[in-house]
Phi, psi and omega in degrees: 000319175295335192293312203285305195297330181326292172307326204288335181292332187273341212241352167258341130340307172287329183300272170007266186314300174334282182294357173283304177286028191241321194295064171208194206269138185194158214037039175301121170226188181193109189234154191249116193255329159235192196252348161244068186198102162279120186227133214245120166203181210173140204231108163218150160293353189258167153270167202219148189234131180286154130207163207226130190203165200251356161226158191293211169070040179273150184213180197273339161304325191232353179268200187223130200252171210239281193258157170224140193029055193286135136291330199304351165064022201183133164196158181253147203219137168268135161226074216294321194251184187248000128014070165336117184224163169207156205229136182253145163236094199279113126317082196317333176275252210289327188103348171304087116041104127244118166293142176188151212218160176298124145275342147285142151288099167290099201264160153307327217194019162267178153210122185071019200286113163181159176274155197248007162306168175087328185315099183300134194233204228279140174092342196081045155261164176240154237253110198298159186263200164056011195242313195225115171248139166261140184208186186251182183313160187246355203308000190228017160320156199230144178320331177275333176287324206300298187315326174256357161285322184290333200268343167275288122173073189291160183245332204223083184276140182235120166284126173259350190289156168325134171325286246290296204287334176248020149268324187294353188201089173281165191290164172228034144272140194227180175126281204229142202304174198192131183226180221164117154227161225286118169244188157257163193265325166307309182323318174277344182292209189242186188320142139076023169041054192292200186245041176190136186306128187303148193279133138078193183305336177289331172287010184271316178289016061009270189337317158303337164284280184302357187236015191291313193298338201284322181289335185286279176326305155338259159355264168336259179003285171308323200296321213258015205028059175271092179221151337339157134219168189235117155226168206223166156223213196269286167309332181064056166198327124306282205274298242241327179290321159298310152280353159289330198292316197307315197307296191280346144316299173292352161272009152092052185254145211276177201265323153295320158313282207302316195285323178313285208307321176322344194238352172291333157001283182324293184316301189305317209296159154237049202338315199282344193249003174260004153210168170302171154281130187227116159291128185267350161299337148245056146207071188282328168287005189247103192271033176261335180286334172293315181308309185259011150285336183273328184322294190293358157317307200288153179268293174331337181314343169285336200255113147336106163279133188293150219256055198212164174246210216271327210280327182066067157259140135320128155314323183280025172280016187266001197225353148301297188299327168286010145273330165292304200306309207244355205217321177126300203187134177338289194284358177279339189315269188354292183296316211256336171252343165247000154075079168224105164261248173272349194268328200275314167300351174285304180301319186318302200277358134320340172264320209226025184252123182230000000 
């Protein structure tokens, strides 16, 4: 009979600890409720201790903490200035650490300007905040965004946009080292380099071939720890939603995280602020400057279209499958067309993992 109390006392002691490790913290966010207003929330059973600080990396040493032993799941935060912040959240019962930061960089004249932190990748570790940003073209920053992107203190910017596109809306980030390489904008148009972009998941299949040197470049970077890096396309959401999936795939971030963050895009964009106003009567021979001169025609052009088709398949399931298709699988792409091999995706999520 002592031994069956024995058992029954261990095997309810384990449920218990099961259940102590289900009891945590989650769905930490951190959203702009005005515009000088941050409001920070999060679902825990514990009390959980705040704390706030203006780099990443945050620790209980050096930030300045804001609540002790909160339930309230929620706190408003003035953010008056334009001050980057991240904010840790100590579980007063186990002590478990979460970081978590705004995810757009709210620019005057930006678009889709934002970070890929946070995301759970390979181990149940997380996606560092403050390290890797995506955005959409910069030609129309306004002085101050320039000033508060350098205030993230990017090491490295990489264009993903076509020669065409970063002569007609060159970047108004200076500075800071900045790579490229060269295409044409057909290689992505439809048959015969019309004046419109091929519909839907077909401009996607093109993109693992056309986009290996920029993921190289990308890379190198993280790998030699030139971090931040930033990189962009015109829209931030096609050319830049494929290499963030390539990004966060190597960091063992599931195909649902990716498809989430692929679709904050709609949400994120700005249209009016990712190219110039272009006459297209003085460029009658270009047809990439007609193409986004017709853009802005449409009475709809300010507004985001969802990135899916009548089926609400995503599209960037179109540069998945051709990556199935031609390569097998993610990680041989990595190896054999962007030369990242197994040992480097190892190093990555050490670097780029918490």
């Amino acid at each position: 009979m002592k031994k069956i109390n024995f058992l029954l006392a261990l095997s309810v002691s384990g449920l218990l600890f099961q259940n102590a490790a289900y009891a945590r913290i989650s769905g930490a966010q951190v959203e702009r409720s005005a515009a000088h207003t941050l409001s920070l929330s999060w679902t825990s059973p514990n009390p959980i201790d705040v704390y706030e600080g203006t780099k990443p990396d945050i620790s209980t040493k050096t930030a300045h903490r804001l609540a002790r032993s909160t339930r309230t799941g929620k706190i408003t935060v003035d953010a008056a200035d334009s001050t980057r912040r991240y904010f840790l959240l100590v579980d007063g019962s186990d002590h478990q650490r979460i970081e978590v930061a705004e995810r757009l960089v709210p620019l005057e004249q930006g678009s889709n300007f934002r970070d890929i932190g946070g995301y759970t990748g390979a181990g149940g570790k997380h996606v560092r905040w403050g390290r890797i940003y995506r955005s959409g073209g910069q030609p129309l920053l306004s002085p101050a965004d320039v000033d508060q992107v350098k205030a993230l203190g990017v090491a490295q910017l990489v264009d993903l946009r076509s020669s065409e596109e970063r002569v007609i809306a060159p970047s108004k980030i200076t500075g800071i080292p900045y790579a490229a390489v060269g295409y044409s904008m057909s290689d992505l148009m439809g048959p015969g380099g019309g004046q419109a972009l091929r519909n839907g998941a077909d401009v996607y299949h093109p993109m693992p071939h056309l986009l290996a040197p920029q993921l190289r470049l990308i890379f190198r970077a993280l790998l030699n720890q030139q971090s931040p890096v930033a990189y962009n396309c015109s829209a931030g959401q096609d050319r830049t939603g494929f290499a963030t999936a390539v990004i966060l795939s190597a960091l063992g971030v599931s195909r649902d995280q990716i498809l989430t963050d692929y679709h904050l895009s709609t949400k994120y964009r700005r249209p009016e602020f990712e190219m110039p106003e272009i006459d297209a009567a003085a460029h009658p021979n270009d047809p990439v400057a007609q193409m986004f001169a017709m853009t802005r025609k449409s009475p709809n052009w300010k507004t985001p279209s969802p990135l899916m088709d009548q089926q609400g398949r995503p599209f960037l399931r179109g540069a998945f499958d051709e990556i199935d298709a031609k390569w097998g699988s993610l990680d041989a792409y990595l190896a054999r067309e962007v030369g990242i091999s197994h040992a480097d995706v190892l190093k990555l999520r050490l670097m780029y993992l918490e």
